[in-house]
N, C-alpha and C positions, 0 to 999 in steps of 0.2 A: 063755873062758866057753862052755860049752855049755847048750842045753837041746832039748828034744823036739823036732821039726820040728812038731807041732799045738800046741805052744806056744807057737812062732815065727810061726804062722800067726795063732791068737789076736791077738798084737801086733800085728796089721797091723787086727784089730777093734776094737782100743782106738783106735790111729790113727786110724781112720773115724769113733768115736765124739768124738776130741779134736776133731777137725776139724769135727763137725757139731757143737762147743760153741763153737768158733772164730767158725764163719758164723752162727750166734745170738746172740752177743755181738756182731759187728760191725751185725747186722742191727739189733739193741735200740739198738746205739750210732747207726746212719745211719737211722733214721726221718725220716722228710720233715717230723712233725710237729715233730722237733726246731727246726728253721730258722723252722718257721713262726710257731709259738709266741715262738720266740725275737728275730723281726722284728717280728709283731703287739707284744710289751711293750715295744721299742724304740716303736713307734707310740704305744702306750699310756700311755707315760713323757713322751713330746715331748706331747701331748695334754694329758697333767694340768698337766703344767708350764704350758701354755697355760691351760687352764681356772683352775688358782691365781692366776695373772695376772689375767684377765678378773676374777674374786673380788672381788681385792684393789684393782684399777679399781674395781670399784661399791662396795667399801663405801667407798673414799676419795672419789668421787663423793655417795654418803649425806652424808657427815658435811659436804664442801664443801655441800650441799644445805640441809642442816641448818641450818649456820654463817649461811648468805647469806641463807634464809626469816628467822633471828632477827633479822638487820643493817634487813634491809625492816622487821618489824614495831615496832623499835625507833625507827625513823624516821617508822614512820608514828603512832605512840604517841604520840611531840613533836609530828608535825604536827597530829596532833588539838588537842592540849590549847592549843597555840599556838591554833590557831583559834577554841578555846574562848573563850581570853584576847579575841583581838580580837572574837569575838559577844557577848561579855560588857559590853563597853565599858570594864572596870575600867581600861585603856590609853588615855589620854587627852591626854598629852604627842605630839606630831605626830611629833617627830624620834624617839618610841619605838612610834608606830604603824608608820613609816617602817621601824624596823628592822626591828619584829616581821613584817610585808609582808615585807620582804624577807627574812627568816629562812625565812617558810613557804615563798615559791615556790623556796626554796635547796632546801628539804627536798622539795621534789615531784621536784626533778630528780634531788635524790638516790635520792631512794623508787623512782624512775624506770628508773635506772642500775641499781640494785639487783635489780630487779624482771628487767632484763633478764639481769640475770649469774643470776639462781636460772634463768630459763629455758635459758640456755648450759649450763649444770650439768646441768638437771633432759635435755637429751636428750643428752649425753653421758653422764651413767647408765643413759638407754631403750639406749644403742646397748650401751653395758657390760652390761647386762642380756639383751640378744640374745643376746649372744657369748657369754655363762654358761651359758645354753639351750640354743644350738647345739654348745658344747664338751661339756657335760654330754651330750647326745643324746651326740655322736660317742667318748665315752669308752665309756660303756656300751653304746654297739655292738659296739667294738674288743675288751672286756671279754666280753662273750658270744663272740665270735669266737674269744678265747684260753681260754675255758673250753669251747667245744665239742673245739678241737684237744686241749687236756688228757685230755678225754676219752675222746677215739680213741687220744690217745697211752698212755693208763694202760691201755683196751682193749687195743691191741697187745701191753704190758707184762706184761700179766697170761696172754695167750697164749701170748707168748714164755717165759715165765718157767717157763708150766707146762711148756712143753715142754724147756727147760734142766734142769729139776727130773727130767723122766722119760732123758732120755739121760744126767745123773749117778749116777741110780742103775742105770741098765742097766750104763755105764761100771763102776759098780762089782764089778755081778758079774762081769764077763766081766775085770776088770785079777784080779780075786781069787783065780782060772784061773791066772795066769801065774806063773811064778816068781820071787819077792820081787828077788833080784839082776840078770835081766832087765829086769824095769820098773823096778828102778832106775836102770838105765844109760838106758833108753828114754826116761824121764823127763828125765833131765841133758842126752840131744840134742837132746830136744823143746824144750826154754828155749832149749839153743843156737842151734837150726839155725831158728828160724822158724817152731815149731811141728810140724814132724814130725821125728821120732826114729825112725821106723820107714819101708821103703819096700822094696815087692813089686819084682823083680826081673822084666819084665817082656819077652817076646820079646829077649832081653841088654841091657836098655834098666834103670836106675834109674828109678826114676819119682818119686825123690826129687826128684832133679837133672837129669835127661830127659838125660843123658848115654851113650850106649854104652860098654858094656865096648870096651875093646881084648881080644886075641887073649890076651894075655900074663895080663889078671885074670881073662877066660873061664874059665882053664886052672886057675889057683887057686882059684876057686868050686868049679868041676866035679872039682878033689882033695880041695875039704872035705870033713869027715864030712859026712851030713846032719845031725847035731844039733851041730855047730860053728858059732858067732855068727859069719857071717862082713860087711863092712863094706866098704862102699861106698869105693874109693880114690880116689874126686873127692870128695864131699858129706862122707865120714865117717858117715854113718847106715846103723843098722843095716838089711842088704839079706836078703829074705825073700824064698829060695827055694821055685816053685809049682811047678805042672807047664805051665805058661804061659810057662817063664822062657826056653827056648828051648837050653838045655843040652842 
């Protein structure tokens, strides 16, 4: 393959160009806000799960609340009316005064017991109800925190992007310069080799592969034509003779 020694040189400007679309991709890809973002929702996910919890604590606390207020009021409901019966006098047999006595003070102790259990309840919902507070507060901290980094990271995104967008189209004019069956070779080592396909020829040095000529490829470079595609015998990429090259 031959082609023009400034269109060989060209390649080596596409090369600069792939390479500064390389370190913009890696750059958009290693944002610092990536990690951070993505450890704040790890925060954010242990958070909620907690705060669902605490939730589901107080409202099953409510309902225990609930439950244990109705149990006391049902009790004291009997003990009323019981007391009614004996202020009434309608109870008049001894051995059913006897009971009904001892039915109410049955009920006081229960009314009693009960009384206590709604308050065992009622602050284990106060403390469930903290924890809903303080999770809620600590979620939607964590939650601004990963929407400010969102933001810096769509900021960077939208910089990088624009600047991907302007070296694509520069890349374009200048690959459009080159001759169709060169960039396509240049292209096929560039997927090979790790991204460069092309590589200036530098004081006898590849700067592909930072290897030295030996004496013997010297000799072969320096009998090309200059518009012969000539190729790197380490790396295999194409090697772009300058006036730097030290020939």
């Amino acid at each position: 393959m031959n082609a023009a020694p400034a269109d060989q040189i060209r390649l080596l400007d596409v090369q600069a160009l792939d390479v500064r679309l390389s370190q913009l991709a890696h750059k958009r890809k290693s944002l610092p806000e990536h990690a951070e973002i993505e450890s704040l929702t790890k925060d954010h996910t242990q958070l909620r799960d907690l705060l669902v919890a605490a939730q589901t604590e107080e409202g099953d606390c409510a309902r225990e609340q609930t439950k244990a207020e109705q149990d006391v009021d049902q009790v004291r409901q009997r003990a009323v009316r019981d007391q009614q019966r004996l202020d009434s006098g309608a109870v008049t047999s001894p051995k059913d005064l006897e009971n009904l006595q001892r039915e109410i003070a049955s009920l006081a102790k229960r009314q009693g017991d009960l009384e206590d259990v709604v308050l065992e309840v009622m602050e284990r919902r106060e403390s469930a109800q903290e924890r809903v507070s303080e999770l809620t507060e600590r979620v939607g901290s964590v939650q601004g925190k990963i929407d400010d980094a969102t933001a810096r990271r769509d900021a960077a995104f939208e910089e990088i992007d624009g600047e991907i967008a302007s070296v694509i189209k520069e890349r374009e004019v200048v690959a459009g310069s080159v001759p169709a069956d060169l960039l396509k070779l240049y292209d096929k080592l560039r997927e090979k080799e790790g991204g460069v396909g092309a590589a200036r020829l530098y004081q006898r040095r590849c700067e592909g592969c930072r290897l030295e000529l030996n004496i013997t490829e010297l000799n072969e470079v320096r009998a090309a034509a200059p518009d012969a595609i000539v190729r790197c015998e380490n790396c295999r990429r194409i090697l772009v003779r300058t006036s730097e090259s030290g020939l």
